[in-house]
PLY file of the C-alpha trace (Angstrom):
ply
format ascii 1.0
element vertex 396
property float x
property float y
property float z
element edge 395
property int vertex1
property int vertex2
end_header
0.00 0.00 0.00
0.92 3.21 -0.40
0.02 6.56 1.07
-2.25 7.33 -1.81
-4.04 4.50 -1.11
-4.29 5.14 2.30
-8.36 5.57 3.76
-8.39 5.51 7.46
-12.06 4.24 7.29
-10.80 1.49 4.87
-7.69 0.93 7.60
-9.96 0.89 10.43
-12.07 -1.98 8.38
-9.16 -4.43 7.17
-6.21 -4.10 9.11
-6.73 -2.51 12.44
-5.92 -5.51 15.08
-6.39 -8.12 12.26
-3.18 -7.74 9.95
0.16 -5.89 9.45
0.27 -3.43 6.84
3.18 -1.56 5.02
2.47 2.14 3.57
5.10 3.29 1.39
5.85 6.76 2.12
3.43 7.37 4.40
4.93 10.55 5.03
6.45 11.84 2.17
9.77 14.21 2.56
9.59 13.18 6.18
12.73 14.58 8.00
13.53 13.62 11.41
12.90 15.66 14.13
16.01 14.88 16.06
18.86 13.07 15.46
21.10 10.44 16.76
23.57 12.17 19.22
19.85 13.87 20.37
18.83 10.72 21.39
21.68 9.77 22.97
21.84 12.77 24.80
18.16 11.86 26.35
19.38 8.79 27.18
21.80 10.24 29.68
18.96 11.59 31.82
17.85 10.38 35.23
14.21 11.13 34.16
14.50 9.48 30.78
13.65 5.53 30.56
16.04 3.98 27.97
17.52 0.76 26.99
20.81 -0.55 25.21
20.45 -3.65 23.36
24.01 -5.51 21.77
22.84 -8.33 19.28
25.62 -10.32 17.97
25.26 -13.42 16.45
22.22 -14.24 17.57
22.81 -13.42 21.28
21.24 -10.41 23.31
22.65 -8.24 25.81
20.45 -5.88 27.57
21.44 -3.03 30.17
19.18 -0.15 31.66
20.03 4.05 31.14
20.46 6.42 32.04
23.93 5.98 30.99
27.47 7.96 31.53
28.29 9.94 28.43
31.23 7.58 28.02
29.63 4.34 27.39
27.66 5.91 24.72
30.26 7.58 22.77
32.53 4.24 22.95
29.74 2.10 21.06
31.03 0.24 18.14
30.05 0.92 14.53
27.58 -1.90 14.42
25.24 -4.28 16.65
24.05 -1.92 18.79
20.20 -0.24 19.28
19.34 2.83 21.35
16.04 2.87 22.64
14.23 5.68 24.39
10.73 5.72 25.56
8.69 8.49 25.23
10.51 10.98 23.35
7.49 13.20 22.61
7.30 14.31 26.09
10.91 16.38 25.90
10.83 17.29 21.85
7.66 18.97 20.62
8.24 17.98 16.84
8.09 14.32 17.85
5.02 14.37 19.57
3.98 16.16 16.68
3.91 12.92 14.80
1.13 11.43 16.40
-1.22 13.80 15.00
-1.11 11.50 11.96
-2.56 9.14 13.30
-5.99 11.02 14.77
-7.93 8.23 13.27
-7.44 6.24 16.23
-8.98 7.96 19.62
-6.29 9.90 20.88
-6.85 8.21 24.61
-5.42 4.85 23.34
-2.04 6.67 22.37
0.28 5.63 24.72
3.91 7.40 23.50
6.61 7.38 20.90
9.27 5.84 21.48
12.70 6.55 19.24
15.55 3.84 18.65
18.83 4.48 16.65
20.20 1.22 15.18
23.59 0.79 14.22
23.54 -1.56 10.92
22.99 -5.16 12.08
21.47 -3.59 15.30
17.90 -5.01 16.58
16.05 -5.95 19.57
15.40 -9.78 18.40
11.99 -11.31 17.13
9.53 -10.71 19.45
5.92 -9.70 19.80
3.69 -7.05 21.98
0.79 -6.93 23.11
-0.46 -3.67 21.56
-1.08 -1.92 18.66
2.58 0.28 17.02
2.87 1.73 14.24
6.94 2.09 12.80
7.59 5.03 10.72
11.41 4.75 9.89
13.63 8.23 9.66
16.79 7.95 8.44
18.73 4.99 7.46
16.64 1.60 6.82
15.36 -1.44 8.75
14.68 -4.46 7.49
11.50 -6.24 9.04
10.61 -9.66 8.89
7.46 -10.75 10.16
5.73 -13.70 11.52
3.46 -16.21 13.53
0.48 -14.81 15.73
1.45 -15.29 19.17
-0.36 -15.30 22.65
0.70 -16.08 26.51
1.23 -19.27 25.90
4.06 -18.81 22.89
7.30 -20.13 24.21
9.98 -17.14 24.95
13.02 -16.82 26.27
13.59 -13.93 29.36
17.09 -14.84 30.31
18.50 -11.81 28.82
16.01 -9.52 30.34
14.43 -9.22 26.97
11.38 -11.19 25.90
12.11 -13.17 22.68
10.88 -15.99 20.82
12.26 -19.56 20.78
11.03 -19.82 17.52
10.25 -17.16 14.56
7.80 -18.33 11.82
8.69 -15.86 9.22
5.76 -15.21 6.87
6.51 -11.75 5.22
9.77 -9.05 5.21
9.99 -5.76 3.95
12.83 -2.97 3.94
11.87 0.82 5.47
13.22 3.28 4.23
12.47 7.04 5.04
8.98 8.06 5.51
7.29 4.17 5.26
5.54 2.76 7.87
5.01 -0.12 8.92
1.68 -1.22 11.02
1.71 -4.48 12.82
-1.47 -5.45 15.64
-1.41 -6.95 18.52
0.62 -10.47 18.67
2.06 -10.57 15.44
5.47 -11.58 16.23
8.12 -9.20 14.26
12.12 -8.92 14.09
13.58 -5.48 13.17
17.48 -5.48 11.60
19.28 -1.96 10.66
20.90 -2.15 7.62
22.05 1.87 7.29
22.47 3.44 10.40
19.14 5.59 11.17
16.15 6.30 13.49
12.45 4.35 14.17
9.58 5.81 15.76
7.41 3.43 17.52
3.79 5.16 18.54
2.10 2.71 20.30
-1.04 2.44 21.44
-2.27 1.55 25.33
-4.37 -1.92 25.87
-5.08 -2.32 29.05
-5.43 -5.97 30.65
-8.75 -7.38 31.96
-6.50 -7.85 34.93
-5.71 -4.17 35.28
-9.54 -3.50 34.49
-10.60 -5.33 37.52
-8.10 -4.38 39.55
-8.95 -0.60 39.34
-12.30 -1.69 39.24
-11.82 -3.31 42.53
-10.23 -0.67 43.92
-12.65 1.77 43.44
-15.31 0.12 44.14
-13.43 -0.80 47.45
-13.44 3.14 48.46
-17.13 3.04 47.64
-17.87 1.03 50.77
-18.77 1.89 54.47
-16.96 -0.05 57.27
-20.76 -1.02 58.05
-21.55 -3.13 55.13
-20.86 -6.41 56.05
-21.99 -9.85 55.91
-25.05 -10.30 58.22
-27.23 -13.89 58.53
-30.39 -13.28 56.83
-31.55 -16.40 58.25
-29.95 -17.78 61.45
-30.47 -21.46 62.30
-29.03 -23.99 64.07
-26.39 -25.83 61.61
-26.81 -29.47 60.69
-23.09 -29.50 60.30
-21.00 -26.65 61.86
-18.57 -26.39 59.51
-20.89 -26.06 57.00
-21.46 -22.76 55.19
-24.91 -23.09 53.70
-26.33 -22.29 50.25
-28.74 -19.40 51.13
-25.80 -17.66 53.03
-23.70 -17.49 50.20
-26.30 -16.70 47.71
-27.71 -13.57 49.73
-23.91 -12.42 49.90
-23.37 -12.71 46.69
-26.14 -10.78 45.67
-25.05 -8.00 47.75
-21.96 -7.92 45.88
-23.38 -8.53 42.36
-25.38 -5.62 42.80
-22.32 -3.33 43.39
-20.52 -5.05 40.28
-23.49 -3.87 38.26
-22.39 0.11 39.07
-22.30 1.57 35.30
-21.06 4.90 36.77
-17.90 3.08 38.56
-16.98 1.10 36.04
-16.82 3.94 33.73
-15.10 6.40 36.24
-12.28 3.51 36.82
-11.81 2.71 33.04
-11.13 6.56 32.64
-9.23 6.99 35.39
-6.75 3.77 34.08
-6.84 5.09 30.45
-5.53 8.71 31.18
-3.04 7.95 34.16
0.22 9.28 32.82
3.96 7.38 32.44
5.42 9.44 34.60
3.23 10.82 37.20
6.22 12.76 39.00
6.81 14.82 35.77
3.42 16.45 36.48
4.35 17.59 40.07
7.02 19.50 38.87
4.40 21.59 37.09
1.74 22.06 39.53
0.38 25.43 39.51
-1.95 26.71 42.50
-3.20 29.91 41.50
-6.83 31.95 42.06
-8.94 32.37 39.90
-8.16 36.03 39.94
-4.48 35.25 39.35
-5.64 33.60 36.81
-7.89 35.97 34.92
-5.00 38.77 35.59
-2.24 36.68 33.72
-4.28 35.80 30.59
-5.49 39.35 30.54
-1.44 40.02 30.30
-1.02 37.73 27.45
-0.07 34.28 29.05
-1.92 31.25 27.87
-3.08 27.65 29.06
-1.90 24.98 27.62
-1.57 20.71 28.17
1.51 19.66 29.70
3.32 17.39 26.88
2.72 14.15 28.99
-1.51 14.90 29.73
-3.57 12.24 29.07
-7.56 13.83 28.89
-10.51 11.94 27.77
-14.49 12.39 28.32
-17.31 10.90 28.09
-20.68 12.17 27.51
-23.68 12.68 29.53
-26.29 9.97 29.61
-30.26 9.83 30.18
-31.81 7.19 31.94
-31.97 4.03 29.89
-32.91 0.00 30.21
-33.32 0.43 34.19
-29.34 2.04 34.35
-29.46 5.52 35.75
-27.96 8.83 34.27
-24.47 9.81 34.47
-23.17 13.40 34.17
-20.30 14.67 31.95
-17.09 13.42 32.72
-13.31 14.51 32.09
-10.64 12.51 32.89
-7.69 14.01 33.25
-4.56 12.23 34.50
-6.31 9.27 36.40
-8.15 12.07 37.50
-12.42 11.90 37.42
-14.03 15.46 36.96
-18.24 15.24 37.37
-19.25 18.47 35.26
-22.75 20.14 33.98
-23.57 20.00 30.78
-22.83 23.11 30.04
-19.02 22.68 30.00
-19.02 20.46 27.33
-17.79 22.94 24.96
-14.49 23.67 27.45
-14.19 19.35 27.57
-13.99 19.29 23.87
-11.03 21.94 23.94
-9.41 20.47 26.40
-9.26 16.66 24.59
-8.58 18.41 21.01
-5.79 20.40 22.19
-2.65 19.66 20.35
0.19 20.07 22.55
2.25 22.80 22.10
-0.22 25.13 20.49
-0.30 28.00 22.34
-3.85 28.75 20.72
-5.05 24.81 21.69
-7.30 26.39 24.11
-10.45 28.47 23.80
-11.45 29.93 27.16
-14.33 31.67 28.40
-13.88 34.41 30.82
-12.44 33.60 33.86
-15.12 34.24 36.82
-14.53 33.80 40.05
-16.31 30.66 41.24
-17.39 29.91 37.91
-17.40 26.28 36.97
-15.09 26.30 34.15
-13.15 28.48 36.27
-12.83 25.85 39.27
-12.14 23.02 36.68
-8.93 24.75 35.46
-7.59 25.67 38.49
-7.77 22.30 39.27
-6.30 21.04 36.46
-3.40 23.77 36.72
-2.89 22.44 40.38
-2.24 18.60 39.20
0.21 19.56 36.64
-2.39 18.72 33.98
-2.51 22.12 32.33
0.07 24.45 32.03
0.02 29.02 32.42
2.77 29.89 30.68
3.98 33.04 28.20
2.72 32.81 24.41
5.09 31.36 22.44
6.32 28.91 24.99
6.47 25.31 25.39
7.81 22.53 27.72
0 1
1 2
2 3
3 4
4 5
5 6
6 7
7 8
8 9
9 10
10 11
11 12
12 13
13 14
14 15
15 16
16 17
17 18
18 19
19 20
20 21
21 22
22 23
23 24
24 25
25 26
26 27
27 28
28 29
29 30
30 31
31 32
32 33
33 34
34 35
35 36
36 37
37 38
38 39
39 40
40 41
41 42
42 43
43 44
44 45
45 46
46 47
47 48
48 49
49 50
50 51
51 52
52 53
53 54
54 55
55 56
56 57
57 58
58 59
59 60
60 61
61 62
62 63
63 64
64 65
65 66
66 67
67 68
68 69
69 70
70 71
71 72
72 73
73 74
74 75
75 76
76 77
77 78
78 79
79 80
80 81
81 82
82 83
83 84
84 85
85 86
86 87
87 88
88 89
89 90
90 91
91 92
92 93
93 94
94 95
95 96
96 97
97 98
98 99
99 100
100 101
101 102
102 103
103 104
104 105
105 106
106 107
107 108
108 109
109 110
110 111
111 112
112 113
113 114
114 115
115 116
116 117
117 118
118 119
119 120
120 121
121 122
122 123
123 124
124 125
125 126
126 127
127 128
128 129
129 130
130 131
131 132
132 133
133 134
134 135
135 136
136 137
137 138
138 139
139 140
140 141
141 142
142 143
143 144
144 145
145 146
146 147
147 148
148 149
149 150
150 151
151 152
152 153
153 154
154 155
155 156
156 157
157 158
158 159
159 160
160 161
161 162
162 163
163 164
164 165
165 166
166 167
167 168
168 169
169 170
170 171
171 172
172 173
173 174
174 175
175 176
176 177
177 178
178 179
179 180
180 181
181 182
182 183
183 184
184 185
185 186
186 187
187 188
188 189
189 190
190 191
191 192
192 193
193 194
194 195
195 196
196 197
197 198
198 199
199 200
200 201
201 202
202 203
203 204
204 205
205 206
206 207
207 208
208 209
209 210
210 211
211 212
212 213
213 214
214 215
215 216
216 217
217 218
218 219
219 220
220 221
221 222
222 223
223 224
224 225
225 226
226 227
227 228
228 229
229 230
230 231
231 232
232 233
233 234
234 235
235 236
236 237
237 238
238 239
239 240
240 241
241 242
242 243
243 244
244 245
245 246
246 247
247 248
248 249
249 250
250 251
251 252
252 253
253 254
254 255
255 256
256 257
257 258
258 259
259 260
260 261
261 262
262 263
263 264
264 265
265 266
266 267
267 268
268 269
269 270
270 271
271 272
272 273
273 274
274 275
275 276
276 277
277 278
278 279
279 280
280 281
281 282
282 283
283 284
284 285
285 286
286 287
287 288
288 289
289 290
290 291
291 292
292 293
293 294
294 295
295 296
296 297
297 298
298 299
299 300
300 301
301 302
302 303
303 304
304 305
305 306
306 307
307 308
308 309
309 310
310 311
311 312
312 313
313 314
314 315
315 316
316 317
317 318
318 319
319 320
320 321
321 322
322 323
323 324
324 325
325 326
326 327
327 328
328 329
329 330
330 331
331 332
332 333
333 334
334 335
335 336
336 337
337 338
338 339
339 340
340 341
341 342
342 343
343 344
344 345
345 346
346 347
347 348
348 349
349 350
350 351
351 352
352 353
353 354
354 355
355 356
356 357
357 358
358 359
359 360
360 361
361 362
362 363
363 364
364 365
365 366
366 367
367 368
368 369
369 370
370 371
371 372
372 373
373 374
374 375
375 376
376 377
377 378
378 379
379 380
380 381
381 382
382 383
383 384
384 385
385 386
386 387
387 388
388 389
389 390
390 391
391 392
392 393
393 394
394 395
């Protein structure tokens, strides 16, 4: 395929988590927005998570950064991958890039991560379990792909990485500048460098039934008074006493079913999960308490509100009454963060979850009143870290 071919409806349809794809020159004239010695200077950071992989023959060795300037700059010419995750929180152009791909809801983004191979250099055949997207820079990668996999393909952890005992290849293709290649969830796929260059990974957040219940669970759990608990409904004197009886177990577990049956806490954790960010601690360093005639005063003198580069927001809608379930309000999530709201600040929602981070202009704000709604909402969201006040013109 190519990018003139390319229909996001027609993507959605055949490919999205049911085949690989390549698009040839997806983005046409791309340039990279950083380079290697870039990358490796983020990978010096204490704040920055990045990984060194040495393949050689068919072995593996992995180490952890941040790393001293010195091990970097002694690499050899070849074998060798830099990995960083989540480059588009420190340069602006990258997270630019995922703005190409606002066909998917931008809540499932997760981050872009950037690895410069050396030529032979790879992370091994392997598979994830979400949705990526590789649009190669500079330089070229060859990429073989194979079997499906699940949790029950062998693999081989020794090394700290997780790779396949056995590849199935069923399909290979060469990147070169500006391709990308899509590959689903499970598809196992093995990445080699042939010129030196760059690959941007955006990948895409699936949670895990397992994390689902568990912040499920959880909030549910904060939900409850110290004084429900398990009473006999009907006390009587046991045939067997170590017997726990039928109707004692089925009148508890109603209890409980009908607190697993909350619509409005399910949705409130599966927000909460969605939009909790990487790094939480980047936020604090960002947290803004200000009045709301602070507030008013500095965009009056020009400054502006914008999202901080590692904000995850999402809504969802208000709801009526419907098949016995009862209505919930407006929500934003912010951050992990659950924000009830009227129905009239939808419009302020919608700017918030459009904005494009590090347009100064992302957000259109009504006037700042004192004890307005609105008003409370992004003080709030200033105080978390979530939103940023800042001079026009400037980004993080």
């Amino acid at each position: 395929m190519t990018a003139k071919d390319f229909n996001p409806a027609d993507f959605l349809r055949n490919y999205w988590q049911q085949k690989p794809v390549l698009i040839r020159s997806f983005l046409k004239d791309f340039s990279d927005p950083l380079d290697g010695d870039e990358l490796g200077g983020l990978a010096l950071a204490e704040e920055v998570e990045s990984r060194l992989v040495h393949s050689e023959d068919g072995s593996y060795q992995l180490s952890h950064g941040p790393f001293p300037e010195h091990v970097l700059t002694a690499l050899p010419d070849r074998d060798w991958t830099l990995l960083v995750q989540s480059v588009d929180l420190w340069i602006e152009d990258v997270a630019g890039l995922k703005a190409h791909f606002d066909f998917i809801p931008s809540w499932r983004i997760d981050d872009v991560m950037v690895s410069f191979a050396a030529p032979g250099g790879g992370v091994g055949p392997h598979f994830d379990r979400y949705d990526v997207f590789l649009l190669q820079g500079s330089g070229s990668r060859h990429w073989r792909l194979g079997q499906l996999c699940d949790a029950e393909t062998p693999v081989d952890t020794s090394t700290g990485l997780c790779l396949l005992k056995e590849f199935k290849q069923e399909q290979e293709f060469t990147l070169h500048c500006g391709d990308v290649l899509y590959i689903p969830p499970g598809w196992a796929h093995w990445g080699i460098s042939g010129e030196a260059g760059l690959c941007y990974s955006i990948g895409f957040r699936a949670p895990s039934h397992e994390e689902l219940l568990e912040e499920f669970s959880t909030l549910l759990m904060s939900h409850c008074s110290p004084d429900q608990r398990y009473i006999d409904h009907k006390p009587a004197i046991p045939a067997l006493a170590g017997e726990i009886g039928k109707s004692e177990l089925q009148s508890l577990w109603l209890a409980l079913q009908g607190k697993l049956q909350s619509q409005s806490v399910f949705q409130e954790a599966f927000g909460n999960l969605v939009t909790r960010p990487r790094y939480p601690a980047l936020h604090k360093e960002y947290a803004q308490r200000v009045t709301a005639e602070a507030l008013h005063a500095a965009l009056a003198a020009g400054e502006v509100l914008s999202r901080h580069p590692g904000s995850r927001f999402a809504f969802v809608a208000a709801s009526k009454p419907t098949g016995g379930l009862p209505a919930l309000p407006l929500r934003l999530f912010a951050d992990g963060e659950c924000f009830e709201l009227t129905a009239g600040q939808l419009e302020l929602v919608h700017a918030l979850c459009n904005a494009t981070i590090g347009n100064s202009e992302l957000i259109s704000l009504p006037t700042i009143i004192p004890n307005d709604p609105d008003t409370r909402l992004l003080l709030a969201l200033l105080a978390q870290g979530s939103l940023l006040l800042q001079p026009a013109g400037e980004s993080e």
